[in-house]
VOPAGU-2260 file (C-alpha; in pm, 1 decimal, decimal comma):
REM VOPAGU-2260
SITE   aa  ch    i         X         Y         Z
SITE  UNK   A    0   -8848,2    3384,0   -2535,2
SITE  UNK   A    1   -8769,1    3023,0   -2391,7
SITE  UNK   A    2   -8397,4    3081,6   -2521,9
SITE  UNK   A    3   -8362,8    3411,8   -2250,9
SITE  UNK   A    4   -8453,8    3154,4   -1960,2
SITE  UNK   A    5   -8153,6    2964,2   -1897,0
SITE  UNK   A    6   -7942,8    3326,0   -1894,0
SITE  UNK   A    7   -8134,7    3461,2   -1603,8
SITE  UNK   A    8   -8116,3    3123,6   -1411,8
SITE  UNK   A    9   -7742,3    3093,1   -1441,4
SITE  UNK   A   10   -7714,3    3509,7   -1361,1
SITE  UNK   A   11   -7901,6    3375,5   -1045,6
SITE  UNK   A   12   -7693,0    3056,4    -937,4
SITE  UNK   A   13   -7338,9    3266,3   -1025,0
SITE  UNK   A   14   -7480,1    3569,5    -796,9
SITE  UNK   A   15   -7563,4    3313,3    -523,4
SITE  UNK   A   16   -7198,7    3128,1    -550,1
SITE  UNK   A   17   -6998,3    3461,0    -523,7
SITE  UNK   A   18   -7210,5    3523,4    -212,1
SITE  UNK   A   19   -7118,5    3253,9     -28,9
SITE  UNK   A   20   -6776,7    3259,3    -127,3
SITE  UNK   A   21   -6782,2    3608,0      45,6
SITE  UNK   A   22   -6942,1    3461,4     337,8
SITE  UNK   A   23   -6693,8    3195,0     368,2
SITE  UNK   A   24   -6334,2    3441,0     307,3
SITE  UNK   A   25   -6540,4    3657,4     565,6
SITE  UNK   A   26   -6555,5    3394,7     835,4
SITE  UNK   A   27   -6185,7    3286,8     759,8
SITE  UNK   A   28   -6059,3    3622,4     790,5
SITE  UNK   A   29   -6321,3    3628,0    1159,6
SITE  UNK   A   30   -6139,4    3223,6    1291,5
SITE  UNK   A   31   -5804,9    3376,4    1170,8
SITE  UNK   A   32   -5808,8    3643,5    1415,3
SITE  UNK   A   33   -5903,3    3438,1    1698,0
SITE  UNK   A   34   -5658,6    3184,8    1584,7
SITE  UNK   A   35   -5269,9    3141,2    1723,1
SITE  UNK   A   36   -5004,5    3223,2    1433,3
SITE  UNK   A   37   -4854,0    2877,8    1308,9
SITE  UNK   A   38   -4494,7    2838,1    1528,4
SITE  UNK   A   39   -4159,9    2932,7    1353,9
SITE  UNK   A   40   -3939,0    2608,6    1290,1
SITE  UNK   A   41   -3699,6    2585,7    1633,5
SITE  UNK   A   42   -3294,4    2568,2    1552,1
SITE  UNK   A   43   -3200,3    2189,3    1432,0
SITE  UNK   A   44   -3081,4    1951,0    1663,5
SITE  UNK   A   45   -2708,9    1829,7    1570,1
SITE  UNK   A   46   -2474,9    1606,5    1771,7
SITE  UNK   A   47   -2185,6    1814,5    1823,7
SITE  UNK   A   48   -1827,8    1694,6    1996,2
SITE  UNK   A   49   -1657,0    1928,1    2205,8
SITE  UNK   A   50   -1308,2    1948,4    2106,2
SITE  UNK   A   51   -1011,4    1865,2    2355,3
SITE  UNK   A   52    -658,6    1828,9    2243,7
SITE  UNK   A   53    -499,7    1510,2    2249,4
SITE  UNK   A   54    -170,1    1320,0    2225,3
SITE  UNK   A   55    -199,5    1069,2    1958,6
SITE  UNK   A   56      87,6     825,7    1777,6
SITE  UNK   A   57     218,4     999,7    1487,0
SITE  UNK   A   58     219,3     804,7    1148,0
SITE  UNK   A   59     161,2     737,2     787,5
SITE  UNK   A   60     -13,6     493,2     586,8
SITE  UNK   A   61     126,0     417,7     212,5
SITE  UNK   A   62      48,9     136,0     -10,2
SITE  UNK   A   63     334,8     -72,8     -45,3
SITE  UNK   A   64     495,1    -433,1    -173,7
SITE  UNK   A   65     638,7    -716,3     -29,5
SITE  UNK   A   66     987,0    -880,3    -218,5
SITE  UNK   A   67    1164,8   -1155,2     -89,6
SITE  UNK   A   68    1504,0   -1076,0      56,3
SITE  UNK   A   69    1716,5   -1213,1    -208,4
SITE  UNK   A   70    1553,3   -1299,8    -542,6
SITE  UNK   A   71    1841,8   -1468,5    -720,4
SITE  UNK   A   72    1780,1   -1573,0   -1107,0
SITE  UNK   A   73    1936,3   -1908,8   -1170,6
SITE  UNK   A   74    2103,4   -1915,8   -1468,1
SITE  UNK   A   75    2271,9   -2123,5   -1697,0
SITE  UNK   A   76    2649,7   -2087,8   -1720,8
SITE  UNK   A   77    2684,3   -2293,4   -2014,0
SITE  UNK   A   78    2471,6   -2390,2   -2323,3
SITE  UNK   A   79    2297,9   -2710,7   -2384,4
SITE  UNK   A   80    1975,3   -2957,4   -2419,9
SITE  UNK   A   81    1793,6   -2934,5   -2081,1
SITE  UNK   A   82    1804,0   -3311,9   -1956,6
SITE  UNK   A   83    1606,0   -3316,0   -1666,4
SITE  UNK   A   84    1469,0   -3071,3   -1377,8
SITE  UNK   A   85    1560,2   -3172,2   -1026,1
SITE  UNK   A   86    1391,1   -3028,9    -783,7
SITE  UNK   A   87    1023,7   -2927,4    -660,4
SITE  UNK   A   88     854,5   -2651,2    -812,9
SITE  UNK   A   89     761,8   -2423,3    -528,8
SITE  UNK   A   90     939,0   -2620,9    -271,4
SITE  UNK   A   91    1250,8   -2469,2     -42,4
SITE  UNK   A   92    1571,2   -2601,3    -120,8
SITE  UNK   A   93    1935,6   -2535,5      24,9
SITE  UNK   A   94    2197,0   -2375,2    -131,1
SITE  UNK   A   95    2440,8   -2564,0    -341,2
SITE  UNK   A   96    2125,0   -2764,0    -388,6
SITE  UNK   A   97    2107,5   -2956,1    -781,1
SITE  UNK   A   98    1812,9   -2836,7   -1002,1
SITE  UNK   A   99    1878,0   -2883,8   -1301,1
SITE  UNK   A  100    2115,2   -3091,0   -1513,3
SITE  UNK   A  101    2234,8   -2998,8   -1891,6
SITE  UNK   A  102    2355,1   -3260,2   -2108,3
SITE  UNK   A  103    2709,8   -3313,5   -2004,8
SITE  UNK   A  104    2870,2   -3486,0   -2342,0
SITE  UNK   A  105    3020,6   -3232,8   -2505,5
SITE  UNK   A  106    3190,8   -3085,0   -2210,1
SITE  UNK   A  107    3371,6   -3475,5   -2085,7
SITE  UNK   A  108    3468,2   -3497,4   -2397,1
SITE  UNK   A  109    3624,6   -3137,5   -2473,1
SITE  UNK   A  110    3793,3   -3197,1   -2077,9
SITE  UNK   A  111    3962,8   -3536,2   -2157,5
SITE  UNK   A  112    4103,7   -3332,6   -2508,5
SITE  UNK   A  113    4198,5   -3066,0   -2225,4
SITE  UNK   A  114    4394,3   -3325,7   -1977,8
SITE  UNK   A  115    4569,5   -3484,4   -2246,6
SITE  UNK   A  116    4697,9   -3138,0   -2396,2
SITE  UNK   A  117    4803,9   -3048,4   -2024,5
SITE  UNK   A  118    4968,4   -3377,9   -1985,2
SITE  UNK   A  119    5138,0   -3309,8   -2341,5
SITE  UNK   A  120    5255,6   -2984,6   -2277,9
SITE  UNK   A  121    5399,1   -3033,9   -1945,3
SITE  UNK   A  122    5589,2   -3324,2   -2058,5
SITE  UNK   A  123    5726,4   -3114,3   -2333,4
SITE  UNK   A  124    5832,5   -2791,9   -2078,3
SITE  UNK   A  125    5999,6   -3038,4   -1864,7
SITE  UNK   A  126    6216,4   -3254,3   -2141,7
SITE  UNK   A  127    6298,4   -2871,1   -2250,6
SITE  UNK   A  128    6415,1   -2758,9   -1887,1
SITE  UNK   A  129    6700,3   -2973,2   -1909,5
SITE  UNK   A  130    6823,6   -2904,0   -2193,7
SITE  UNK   A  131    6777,5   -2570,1   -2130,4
SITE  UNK   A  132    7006,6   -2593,4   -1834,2
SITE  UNK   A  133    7296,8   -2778,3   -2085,2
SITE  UNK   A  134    7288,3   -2483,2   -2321,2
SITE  UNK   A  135    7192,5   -2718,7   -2564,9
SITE  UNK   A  136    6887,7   -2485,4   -2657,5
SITE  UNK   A  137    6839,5   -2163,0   -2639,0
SITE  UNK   A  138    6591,2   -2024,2   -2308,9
SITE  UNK   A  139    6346,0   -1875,3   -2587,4
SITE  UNK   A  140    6267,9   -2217,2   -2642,0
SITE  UNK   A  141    6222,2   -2352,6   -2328,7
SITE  UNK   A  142    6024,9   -2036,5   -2230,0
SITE  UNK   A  143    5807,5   -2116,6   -2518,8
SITE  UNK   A  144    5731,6   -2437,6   -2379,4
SITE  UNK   A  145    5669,4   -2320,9   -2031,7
SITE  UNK   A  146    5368,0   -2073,3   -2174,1
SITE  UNK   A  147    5241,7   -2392,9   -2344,1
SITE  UNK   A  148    5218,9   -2547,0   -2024,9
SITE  UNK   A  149    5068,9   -2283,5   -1848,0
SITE  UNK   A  150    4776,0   -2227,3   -2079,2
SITE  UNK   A  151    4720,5   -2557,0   -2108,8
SITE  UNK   A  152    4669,4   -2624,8   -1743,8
SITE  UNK   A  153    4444,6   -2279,6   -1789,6
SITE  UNK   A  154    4206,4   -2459,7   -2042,9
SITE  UNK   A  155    4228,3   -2778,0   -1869,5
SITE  UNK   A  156    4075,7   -2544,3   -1557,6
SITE  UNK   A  157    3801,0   -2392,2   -1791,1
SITE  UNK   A  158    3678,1   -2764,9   -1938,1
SITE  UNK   A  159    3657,1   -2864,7   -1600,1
SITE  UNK   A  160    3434,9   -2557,7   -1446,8
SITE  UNK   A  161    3225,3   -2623,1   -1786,9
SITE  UNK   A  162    3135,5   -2968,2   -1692,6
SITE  UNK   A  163    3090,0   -2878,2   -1347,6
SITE  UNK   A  164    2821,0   -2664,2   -1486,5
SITE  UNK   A  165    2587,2   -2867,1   -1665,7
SITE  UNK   A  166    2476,7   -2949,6   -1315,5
SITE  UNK   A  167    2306,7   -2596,3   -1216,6
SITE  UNK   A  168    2266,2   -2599,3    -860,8
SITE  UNK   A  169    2071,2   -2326,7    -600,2
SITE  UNK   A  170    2325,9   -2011,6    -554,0
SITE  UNK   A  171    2109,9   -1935,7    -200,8
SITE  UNK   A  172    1810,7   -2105,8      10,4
SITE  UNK   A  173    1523,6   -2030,2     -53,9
SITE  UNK   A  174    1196,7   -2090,2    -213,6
SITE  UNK   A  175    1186,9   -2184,1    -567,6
SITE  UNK   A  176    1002,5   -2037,3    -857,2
SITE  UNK   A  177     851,7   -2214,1   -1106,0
SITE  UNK   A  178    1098,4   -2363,1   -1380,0
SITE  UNK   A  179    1142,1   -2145,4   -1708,5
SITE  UNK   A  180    1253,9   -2436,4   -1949,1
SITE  UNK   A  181    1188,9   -2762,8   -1994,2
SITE  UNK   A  182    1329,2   -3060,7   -2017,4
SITE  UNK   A  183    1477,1   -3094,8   -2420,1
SITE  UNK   A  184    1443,9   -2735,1   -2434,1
SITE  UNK   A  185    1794,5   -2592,3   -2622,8
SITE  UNK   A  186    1969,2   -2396,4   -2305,1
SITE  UNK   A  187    2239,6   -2133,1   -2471,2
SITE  UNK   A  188    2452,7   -1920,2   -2172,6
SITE  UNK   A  189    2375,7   -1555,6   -2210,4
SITE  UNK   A  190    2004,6   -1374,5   -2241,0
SITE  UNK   A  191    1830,3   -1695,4   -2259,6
SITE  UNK   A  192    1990,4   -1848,6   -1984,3
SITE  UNK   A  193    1734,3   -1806,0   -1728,1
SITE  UNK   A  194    1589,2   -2130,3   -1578,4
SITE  UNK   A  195    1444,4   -2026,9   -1250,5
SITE  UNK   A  196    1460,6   -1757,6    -934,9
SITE  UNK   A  197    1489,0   -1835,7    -578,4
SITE  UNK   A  198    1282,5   -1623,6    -334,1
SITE  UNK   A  199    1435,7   -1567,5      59,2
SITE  UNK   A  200    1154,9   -1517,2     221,5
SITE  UNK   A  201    1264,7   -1524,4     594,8
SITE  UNK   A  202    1294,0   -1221,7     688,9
SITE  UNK   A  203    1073,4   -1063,9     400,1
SITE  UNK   A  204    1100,0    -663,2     261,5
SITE  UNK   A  205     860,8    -440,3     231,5
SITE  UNK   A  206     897,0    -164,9     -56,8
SITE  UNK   A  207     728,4     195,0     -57,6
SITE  UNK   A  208     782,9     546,7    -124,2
SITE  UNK   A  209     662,9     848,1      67,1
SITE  UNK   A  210     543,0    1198,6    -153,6
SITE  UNK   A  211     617,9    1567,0     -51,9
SITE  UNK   A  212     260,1    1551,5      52,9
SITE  UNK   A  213     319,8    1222,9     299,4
SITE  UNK   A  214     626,8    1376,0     454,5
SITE  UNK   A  215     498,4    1700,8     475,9
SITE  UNK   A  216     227,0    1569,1     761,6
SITE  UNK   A  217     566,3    1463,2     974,4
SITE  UNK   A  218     627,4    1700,6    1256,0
SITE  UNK   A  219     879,8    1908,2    1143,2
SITE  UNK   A  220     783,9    1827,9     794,3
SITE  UNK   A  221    1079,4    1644,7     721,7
SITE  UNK   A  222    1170,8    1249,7     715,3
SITE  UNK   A  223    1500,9    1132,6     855,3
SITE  UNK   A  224    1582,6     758,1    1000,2
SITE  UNK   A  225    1619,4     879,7    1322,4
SITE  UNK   A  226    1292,9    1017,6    1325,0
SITE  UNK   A  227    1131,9     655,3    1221,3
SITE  UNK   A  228    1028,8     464,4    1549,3
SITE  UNK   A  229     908,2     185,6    1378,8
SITE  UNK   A  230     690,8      10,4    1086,7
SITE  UNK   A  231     375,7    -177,1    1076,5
SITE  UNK   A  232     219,5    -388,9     815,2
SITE  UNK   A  233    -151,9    -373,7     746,0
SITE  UNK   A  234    -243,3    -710,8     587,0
SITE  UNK   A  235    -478,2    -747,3     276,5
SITE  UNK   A  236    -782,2    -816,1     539,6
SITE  UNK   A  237    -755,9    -528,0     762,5
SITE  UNK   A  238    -544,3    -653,9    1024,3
SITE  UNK   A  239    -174,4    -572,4    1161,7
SITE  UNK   A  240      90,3    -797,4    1105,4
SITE  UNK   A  241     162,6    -906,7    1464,0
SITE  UNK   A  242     569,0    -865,1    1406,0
SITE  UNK   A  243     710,2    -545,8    1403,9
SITE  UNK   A  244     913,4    -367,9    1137,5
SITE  UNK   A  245    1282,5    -222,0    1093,7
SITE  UNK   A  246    1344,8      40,3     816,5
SITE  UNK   A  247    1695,7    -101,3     629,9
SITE  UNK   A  248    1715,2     118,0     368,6
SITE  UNK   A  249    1627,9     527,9     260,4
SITE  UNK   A  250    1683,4     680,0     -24,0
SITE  UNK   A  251    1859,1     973,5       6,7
SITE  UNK   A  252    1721,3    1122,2    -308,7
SITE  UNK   A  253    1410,0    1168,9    -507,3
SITE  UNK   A  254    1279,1    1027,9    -805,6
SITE  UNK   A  255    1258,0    1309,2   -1012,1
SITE  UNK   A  256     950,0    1148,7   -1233,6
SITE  UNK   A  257     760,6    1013,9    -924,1
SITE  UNK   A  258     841,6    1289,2    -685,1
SITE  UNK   A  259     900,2    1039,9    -454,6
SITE  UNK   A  260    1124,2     875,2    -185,0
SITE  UNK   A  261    1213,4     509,2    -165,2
SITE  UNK   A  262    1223,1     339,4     187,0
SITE  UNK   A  263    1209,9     -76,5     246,9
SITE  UNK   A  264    1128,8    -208,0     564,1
SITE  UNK   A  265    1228,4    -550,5     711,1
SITE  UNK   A  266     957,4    -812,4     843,2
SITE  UNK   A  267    1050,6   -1154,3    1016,9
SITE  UNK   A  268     874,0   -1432,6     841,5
SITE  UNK   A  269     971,9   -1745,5    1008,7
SITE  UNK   A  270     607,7   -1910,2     922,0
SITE  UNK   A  271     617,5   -1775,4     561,4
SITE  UNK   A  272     251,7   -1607,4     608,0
SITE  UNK   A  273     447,4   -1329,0     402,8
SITE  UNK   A  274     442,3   -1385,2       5,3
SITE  UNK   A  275     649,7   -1201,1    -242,3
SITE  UNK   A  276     464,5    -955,6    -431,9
SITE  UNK   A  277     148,3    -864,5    -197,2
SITE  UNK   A  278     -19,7    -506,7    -148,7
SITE  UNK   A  279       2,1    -418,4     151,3
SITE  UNK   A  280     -10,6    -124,1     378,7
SITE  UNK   A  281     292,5      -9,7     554,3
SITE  UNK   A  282     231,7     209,9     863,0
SITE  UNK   A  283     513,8     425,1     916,1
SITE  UNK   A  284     577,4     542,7    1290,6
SITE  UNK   A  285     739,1     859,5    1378,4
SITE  UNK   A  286     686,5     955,0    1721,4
SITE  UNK   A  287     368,9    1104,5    1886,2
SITE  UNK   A  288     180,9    1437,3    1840,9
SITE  UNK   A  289      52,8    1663,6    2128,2
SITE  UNK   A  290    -252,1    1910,8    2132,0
SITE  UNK   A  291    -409,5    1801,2    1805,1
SITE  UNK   A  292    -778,1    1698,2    1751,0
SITE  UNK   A  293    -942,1    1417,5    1672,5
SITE  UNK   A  294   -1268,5    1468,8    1482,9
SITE  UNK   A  295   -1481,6    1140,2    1300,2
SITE  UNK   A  296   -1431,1    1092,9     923,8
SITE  UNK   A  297   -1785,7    1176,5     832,2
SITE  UNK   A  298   -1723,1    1532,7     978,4
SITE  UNK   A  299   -1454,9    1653,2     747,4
SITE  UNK   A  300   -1610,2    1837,0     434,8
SITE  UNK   A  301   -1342,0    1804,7     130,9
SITE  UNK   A  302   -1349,5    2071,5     -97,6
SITE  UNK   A  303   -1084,0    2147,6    -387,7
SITE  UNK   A  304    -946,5    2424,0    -203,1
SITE  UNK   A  305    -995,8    2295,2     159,2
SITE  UNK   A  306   -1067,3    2069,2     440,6
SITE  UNK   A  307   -1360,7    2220,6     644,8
SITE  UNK   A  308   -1535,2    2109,0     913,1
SITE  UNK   A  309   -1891,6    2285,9    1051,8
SITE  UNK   A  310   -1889,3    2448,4    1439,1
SITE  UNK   A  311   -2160,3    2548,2    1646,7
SITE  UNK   A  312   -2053,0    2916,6    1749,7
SITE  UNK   A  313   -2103,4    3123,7    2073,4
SITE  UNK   A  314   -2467,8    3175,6    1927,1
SITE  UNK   A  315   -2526,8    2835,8    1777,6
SITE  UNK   A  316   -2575,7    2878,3    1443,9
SITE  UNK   A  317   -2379,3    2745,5    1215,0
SITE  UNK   A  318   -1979,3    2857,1    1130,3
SITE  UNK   A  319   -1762,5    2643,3     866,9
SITE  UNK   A  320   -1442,2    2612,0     959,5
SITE  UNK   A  321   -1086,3    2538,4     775,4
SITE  UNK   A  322    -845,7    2293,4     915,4
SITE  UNK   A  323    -556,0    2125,2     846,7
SITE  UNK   A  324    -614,9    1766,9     863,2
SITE  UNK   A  325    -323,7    1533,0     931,0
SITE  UNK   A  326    -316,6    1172,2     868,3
SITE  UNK   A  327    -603,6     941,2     977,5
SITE  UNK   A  328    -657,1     730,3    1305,5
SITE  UNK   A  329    -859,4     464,6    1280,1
SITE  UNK   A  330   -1170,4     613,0    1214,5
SITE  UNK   A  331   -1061,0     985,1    1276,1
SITE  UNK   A  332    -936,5    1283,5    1142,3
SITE  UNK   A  333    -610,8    1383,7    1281,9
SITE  UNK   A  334    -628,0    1782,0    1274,2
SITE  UNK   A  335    -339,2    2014,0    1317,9
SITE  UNK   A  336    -480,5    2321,0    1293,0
SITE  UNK   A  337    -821,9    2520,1    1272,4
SITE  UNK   A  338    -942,6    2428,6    1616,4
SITE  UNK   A  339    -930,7    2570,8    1968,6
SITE  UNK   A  340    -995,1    2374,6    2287,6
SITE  UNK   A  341   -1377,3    2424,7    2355,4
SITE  UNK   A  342   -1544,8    2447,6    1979,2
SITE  UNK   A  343   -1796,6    2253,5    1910,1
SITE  UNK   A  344   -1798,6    2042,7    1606,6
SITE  UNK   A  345   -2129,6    1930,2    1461,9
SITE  UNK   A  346   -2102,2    1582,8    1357,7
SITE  UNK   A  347   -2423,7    1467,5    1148,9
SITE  UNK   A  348   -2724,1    1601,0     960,8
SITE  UNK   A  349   -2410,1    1791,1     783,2
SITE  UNK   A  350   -2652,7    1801,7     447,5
SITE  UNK   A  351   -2883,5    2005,3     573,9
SITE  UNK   A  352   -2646,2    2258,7     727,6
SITE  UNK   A  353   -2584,1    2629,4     604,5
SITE  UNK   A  354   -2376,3    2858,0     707,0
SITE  UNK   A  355   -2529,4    3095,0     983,7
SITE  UNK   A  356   -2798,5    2864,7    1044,1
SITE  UNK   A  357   -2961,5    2798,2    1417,6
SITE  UNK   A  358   -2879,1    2502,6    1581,0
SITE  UNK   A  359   -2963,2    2300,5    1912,0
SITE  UNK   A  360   -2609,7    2132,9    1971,1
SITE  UNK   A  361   -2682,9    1812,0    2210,3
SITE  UNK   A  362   -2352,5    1588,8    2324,3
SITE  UNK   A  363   -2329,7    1209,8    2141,4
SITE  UNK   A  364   -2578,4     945,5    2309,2
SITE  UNK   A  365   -2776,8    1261,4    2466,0
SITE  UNK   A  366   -3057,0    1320,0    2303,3
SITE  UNK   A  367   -3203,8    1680,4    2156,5
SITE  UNK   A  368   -3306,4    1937,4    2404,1
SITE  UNK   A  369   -3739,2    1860,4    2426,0
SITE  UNK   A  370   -3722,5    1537,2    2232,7
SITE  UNK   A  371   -4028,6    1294,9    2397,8
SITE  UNK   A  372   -3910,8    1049,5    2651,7
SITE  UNK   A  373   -3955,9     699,8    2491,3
SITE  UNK   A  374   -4296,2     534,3    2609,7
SITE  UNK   A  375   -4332,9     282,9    2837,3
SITE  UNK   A  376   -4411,8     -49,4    2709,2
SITE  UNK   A  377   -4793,9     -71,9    2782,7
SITE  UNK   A  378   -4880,8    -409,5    3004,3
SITE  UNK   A  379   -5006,7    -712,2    2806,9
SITE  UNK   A  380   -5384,6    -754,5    2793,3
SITE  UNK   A  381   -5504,5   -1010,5    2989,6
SITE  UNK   A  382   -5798,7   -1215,0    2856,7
């Protein structure tokens, strides 16, 4: 009998929990109709710029390189031990200028064998002209004689250019490069012949190539010299060379495996801040562009089929929108199509935009429609 206890006692405690869980549904269901309904979220508040068109400097920005004007190889004309380097590693030097000199013994001594066949021969070809004029021999033979001469004076010529050669001297001025060979190094005239290069660097040039895509965001879509204004170099650090730019050459064909055109600019470079082989940025200008848009960076959605940016519409709510973007300025978008005068393109919170969605548009540096005033600073307590 004492086992049937606990059964009724729990039958008792369960009967009076479902009670007051009655009671308490009962009396929410009683508050909730005296209760407001909970507010619907408002539309979110975006920064949006009202679009105007503007006339903005036309251009391109392409990686390119800087080259020295000339870059002459100095080579060896003849072959020989390396005796000694005479000049400054890195240093300018003039042209004409001695750098290097190859051991010269071979070449005096193959010139004096020279002078003294020249002096041989000519004696000969004049002892013949006489008796060539007294019929005493026939002309073959003097005419013989004469050739001698002739070729003799010829290698006489060539021993003396050789010896002139073992001094190598600068072909231009310029700055040097560093030396190839050493001294005692074995120096033979042909594909081994290089000792050093000398770099012009004043005025420098500036090599890049444009693609079909770069040339296509030209007005008129097309890239002649006429329609170049100017060039601009963006330095490694951000900023803008302060001497302007003259395109000297265009390629009037493209490379068929880069797709490409080749253009080289011309910089002065008086104070040699300009090095040979530097990344830069060259900044081609073509003229200015009327009634585009300019619309922040951070705005423009890239997709792999298109550019889009996000517009409040006549209803604010939400509307992406296609455009053709141009190059950049600064920190802008240049857009040449998709927009009309008066739209209003939303400029942040772009994350937690969809399309269709309600928004409260406010202009930049005004804040949102109902946003709390900031509080006054409350006075300092005095003790």
């Amino acid at each position: 009998m004492r086992s049937g206890f606990p059964s009724k006692r729990s039958a008792l405690f369960l009967a009076l929990g479902a009670s007051a869980l009655v009671s308490a549904l009962l009396a929410g269901c009683s508050g909730g109709e005296k209760a407001a309904a909970a507010p619907a979220p408002g539309p979110l508040p975006v920064t949006a710029i009202d679009m105007q068109p503007q006339r903005v400097p036309s251009s391109i920005e392409v990686v390119a390189q800087t080259e020295g004007a000339r870059e002459t190889e100095v080579r060896a004309r003849v072959s020989g031990i390396l005796m000694k380097r005479l000049y400054q590693e890195g240093q300018a030097v003039q042209a004409g200028q001695p750098l290097f000199k190859i051991d010269p013994s071979s070449y005096e001594i193959a010139l004096a064998e020279a002078k003294a066949k020249a002096e041989q021969t000519a004696r000969e070809a004049a002892r013949l002209k006489g008796l060539a004029e007294a019929k005493a021999i026939s002309q073959k033979e003097y005419d013989d004689a004469a050739s001698a001469a002739a070729i003799a004076q010829a290698v006489l010529r060539q021993a003396e250019l050789n010896l002139s050669w073992t001094t190598v001297t600068a072909p231009v001025s310029g700055t040097t490069g560093r030396a190839v060979k050493s001294e005692g190094n074995l120096i033979s005239a042909g594909a081994d012949s290089l000792l050093t290069s000398i770099y012009q660097l004043n005025p420098v040039w500036v090599r890049f190539s444009l693609a079909d895509s770069d040339v296509a965001k030209l007005p008129g879509g097309r890239l002649t010299a006429k329609s170049i204004t100017g060039v601009e170099l963006i330095l490694p650090d951000g900023s803008v060379y302060p001497k302007p730019g003259r395109l000297n050459f265009m390629a009037s064909n493209i490379d068929p495996t880069l797709g490409t055109q080749q253009l080289r600019a011309e910089f002065d470079n008086v104070d040699g801040r300009l090095l040979p082989g530097q990344f830069v940025r060259a900044r081609i200008l073509t003229g200015e562009r009327e009634g585009v848009f300019l619309v922040p960076q951070t705005a423009v959605v890239q997709s792999d089929q298109a550019r889009l940016v996000m517009v409040a519409d006549s209803e604010n709510k939400v509307a992406p929108r296609p455009v053709q973007a141009g190059e950049w300025r600064g920190k802008d978008w240049v857009i040449l199509g998709g927009l009309k005068p008066g739209d209003k393109v939303i400029v942040d919170n772009l994350m937690k935009l969809r399309p269709g969605m309600p928004v409260a548009p406010h202009a930049p540096g005004v804040p949102p429609a109902g946003a709390p005033a900031k509080a006054a600073s409350a006075p300092a307590a005095k003790g």
